[in-house]
MDAnalysis code that builds the backbone (N, CA, C; Angstrom):
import MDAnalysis as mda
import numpy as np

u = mda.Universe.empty(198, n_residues=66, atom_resindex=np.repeat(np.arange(66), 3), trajectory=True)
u.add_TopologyAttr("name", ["N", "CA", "C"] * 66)
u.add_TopologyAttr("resid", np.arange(1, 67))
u.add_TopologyAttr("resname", ["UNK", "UNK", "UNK", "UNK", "UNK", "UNK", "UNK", "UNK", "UNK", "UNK", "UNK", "UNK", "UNK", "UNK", "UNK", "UNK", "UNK", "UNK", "UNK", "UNK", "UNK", "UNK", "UNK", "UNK", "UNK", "UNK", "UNK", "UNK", "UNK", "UNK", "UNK", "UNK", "UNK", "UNK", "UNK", "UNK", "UNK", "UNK", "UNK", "UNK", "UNK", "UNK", "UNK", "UNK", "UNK", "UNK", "UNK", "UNK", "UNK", "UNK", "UNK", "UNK", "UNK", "UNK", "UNK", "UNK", "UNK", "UNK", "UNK", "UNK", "UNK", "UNK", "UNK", "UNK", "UNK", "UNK"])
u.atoms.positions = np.array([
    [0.854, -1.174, 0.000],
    [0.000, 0.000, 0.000],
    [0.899, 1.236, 0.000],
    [0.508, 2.034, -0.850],
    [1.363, 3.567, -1.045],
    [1.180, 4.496, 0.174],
    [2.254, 5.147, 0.228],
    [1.453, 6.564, 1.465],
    [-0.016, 7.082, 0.810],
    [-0.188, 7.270, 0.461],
    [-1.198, 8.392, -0.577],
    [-2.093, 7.195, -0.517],
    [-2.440, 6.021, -0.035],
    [-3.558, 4.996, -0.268],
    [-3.296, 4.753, 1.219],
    [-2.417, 4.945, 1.847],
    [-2.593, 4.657, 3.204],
    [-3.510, 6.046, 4.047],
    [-2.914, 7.266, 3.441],
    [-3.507, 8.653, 4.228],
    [-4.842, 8.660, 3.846],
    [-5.093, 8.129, 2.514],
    [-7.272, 8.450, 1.993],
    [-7.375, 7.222, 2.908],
    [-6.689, 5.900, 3.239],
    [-7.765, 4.945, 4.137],
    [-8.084, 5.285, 5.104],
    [-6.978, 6.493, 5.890],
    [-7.138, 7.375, 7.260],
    [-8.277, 8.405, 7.205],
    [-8.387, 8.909, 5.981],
    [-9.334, 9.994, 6.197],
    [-10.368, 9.492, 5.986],
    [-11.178, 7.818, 5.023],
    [-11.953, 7.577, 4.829],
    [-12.988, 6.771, 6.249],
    [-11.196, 6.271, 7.527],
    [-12.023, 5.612, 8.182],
    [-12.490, 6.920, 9.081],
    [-12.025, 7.915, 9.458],
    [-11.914, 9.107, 9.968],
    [-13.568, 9.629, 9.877],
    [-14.029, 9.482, 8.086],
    [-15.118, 9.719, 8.025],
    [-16.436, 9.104, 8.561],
    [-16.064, 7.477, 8.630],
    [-17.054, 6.728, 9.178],
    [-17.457, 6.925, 10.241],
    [-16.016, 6.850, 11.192],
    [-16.347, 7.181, 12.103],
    [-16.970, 7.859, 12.768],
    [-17.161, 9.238, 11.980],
    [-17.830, 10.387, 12.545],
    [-19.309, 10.130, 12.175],
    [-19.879, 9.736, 10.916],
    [-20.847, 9.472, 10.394],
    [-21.390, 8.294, 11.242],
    [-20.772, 7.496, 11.941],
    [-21.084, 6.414, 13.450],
    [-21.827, 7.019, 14.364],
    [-20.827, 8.027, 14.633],
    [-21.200, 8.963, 15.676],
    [-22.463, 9.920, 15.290],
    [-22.360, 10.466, 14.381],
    [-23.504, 11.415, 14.442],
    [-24.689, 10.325, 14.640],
    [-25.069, 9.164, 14.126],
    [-25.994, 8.361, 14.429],
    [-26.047, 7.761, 15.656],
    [-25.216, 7.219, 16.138],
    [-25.565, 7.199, 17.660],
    [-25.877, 8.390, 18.521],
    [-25.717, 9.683, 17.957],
    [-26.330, 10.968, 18.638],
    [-27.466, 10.882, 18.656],
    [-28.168, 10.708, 17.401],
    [-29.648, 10.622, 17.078],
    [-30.341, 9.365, 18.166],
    [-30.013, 8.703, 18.683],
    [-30.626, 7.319, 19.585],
    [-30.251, 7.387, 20.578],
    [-29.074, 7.858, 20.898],
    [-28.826, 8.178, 22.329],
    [-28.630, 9.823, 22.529],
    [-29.317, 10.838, 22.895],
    [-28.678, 12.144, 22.634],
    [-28.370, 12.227, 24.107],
    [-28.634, 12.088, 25.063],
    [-28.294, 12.257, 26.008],
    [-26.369, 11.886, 25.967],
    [-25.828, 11.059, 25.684],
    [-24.991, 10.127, 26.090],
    [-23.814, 10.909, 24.833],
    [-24.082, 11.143, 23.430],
    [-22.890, 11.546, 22.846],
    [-23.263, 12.809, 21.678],
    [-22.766, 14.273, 21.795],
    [-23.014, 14.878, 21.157],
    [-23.428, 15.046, 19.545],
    [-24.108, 15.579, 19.582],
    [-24.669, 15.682, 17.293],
    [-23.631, 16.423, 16.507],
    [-23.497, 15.928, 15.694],
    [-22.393, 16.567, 14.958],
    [-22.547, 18.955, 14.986],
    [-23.758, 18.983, 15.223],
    [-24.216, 20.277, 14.993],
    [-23.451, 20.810, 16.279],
    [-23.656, 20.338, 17.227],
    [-22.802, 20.971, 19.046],
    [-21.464, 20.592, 18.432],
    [-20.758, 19.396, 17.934],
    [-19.343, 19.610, 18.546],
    [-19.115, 20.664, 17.438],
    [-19.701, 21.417, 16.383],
    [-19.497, 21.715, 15.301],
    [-19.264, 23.427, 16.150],
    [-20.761, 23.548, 16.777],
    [-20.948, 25.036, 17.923],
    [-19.856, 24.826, 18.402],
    [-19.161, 23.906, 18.879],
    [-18.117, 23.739, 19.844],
    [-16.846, 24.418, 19.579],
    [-16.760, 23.842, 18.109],
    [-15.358, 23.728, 18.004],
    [-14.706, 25.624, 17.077],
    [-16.276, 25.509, 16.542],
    [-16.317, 26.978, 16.355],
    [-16.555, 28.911, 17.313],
    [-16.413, 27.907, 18.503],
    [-16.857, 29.345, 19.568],
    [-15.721, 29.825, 19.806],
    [-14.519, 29.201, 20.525],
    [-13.071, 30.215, 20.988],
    [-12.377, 30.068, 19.606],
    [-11.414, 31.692, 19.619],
    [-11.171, 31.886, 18.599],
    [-10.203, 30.668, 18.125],
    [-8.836, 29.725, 18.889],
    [-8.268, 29.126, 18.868],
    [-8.570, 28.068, 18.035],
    [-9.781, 27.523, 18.350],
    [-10.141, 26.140, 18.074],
    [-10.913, 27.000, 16.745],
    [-11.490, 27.672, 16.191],
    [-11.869, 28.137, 14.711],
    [-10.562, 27.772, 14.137],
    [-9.306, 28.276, 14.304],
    [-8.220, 28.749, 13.726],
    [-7.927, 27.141, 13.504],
    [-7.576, 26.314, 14.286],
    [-6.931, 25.204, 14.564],
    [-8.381, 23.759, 13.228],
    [-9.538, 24.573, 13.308],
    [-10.441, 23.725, 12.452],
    [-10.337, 23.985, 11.361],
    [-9.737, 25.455, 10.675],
    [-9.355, 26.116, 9.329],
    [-7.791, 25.244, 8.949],
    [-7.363, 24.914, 9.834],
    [-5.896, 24.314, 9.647],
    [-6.339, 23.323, 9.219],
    [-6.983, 22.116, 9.605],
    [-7.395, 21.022, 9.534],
    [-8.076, 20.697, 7.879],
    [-8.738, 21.945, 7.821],
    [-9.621, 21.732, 7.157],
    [-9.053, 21.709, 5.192],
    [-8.042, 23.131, 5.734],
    [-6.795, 22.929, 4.770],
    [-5.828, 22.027, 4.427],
    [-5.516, 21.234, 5.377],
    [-4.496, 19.679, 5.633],
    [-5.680, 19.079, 4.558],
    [-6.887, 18.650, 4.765],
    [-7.530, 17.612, 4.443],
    [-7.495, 18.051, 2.829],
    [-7.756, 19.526, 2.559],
    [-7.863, 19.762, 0.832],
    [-6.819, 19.476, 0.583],
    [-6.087, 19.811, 1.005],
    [-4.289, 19.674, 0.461],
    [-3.984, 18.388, 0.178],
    [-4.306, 17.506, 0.858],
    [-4.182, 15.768, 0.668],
    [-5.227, 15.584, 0.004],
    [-6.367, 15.809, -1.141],
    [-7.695, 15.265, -1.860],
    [-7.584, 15.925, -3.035],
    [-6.717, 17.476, -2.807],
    [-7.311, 18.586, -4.391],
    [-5.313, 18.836, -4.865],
    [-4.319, 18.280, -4.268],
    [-3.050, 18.912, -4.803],
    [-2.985, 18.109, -5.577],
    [-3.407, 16.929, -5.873],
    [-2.771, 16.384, -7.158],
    [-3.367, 16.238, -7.961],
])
């Protein structure tokens, strides 16, 4: 397996995962946040905006540079 087929299997399981999660939000809400709060979350102090714009750039950079 190549780097570049190893990093999309990271971001693809990355995705499931979250897509796991947002559904177990929906059946249990008490117990694990909806994607919409950690989303409020991660967007309220300025730090963590900055640090989700980083991220968010890492992820294009590995899907749209080549």
């Amino acid at each position: 397996m190549s780097d570049r087929q190893l990093v999309i299997a990271g971001f693809v399981t990355v995705l499931i995962v979250a897509v796991a999660a947002a559904v177990v939000s929906r059946w249990q809400r008490a117990k694990v946040a909806s994607l919409g709060e950690v989303v409020d979350n991660l967007t309220g102090p300025r730090t963590l905006r900055l640090v989700a714009v980083a991220l968010w750039g890492v992820l294009g950079w590995h899907f749209l540079a080549r």
